[in-house]
N, C-alpha and C positions, 0 to 999 in steps of 0.2 A: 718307728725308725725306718722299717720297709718302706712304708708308703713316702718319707723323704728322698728316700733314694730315689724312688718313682718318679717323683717330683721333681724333681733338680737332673732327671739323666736324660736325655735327648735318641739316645743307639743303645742299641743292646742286642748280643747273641745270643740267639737260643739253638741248644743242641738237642738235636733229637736224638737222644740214646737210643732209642730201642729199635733203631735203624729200619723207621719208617711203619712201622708196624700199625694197625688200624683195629676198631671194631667197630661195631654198629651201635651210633646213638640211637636215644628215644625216639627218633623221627626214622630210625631206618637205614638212615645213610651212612658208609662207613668213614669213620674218621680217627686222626690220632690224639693222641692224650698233646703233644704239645700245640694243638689248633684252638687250646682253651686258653692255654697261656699267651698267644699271639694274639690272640684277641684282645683278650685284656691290655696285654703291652702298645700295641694300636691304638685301643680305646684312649688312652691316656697320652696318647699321640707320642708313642716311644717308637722310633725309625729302626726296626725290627729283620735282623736277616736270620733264618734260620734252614741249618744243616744238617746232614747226619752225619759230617764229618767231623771234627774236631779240628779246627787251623792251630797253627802254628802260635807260640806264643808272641812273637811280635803282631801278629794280626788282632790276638785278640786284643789286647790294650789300645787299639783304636777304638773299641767300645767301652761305653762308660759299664755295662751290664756284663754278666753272662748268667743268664739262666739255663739249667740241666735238666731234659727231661727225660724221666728212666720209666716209661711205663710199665714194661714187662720182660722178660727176656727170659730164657730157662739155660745160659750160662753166666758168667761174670762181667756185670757192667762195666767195668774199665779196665781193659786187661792191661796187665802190667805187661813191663819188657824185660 
């Protein structure tokens, strides 16, 4: 079913949760957890913007996507209000 969605979605937001945060892949260089998922989303030719902000929700429903990515963080992912 994922891969439908894939398929059929054109845009998609990806949020960098862990507001930018990096470590060093196997090659060295540093980078974040969501540069694997952008790839992927690219590869498959999905028009991809990604932030470490969270928009508004009328913004986001112009994308058919949202992807979340939470790689690390040592308080709470999504602070309540």
């Amino acid at each position: 079913m994922l891969l439908l969605i894939i398929l059929f979605s054109h845009t998609a937001f990806l949020w960098d949760n862990d507001a930018g945060q990096q470590f060093y892949s196997p090659t060295g260089y540093p980078i974040g957890i969501e540069e694997f998922m952008l790839e992927a989303l690219l590869d498959n030719e999905v028009q991809t913007t990604v932030d470490t902000i969270l928009p508004i929700l009328d913004t986001l429903l112009t994308y058919d996507m949202l992807w979340i990515t939470c790689g690390w963080r040592n308080d709470t992912m999504i602070k309540q209000q």
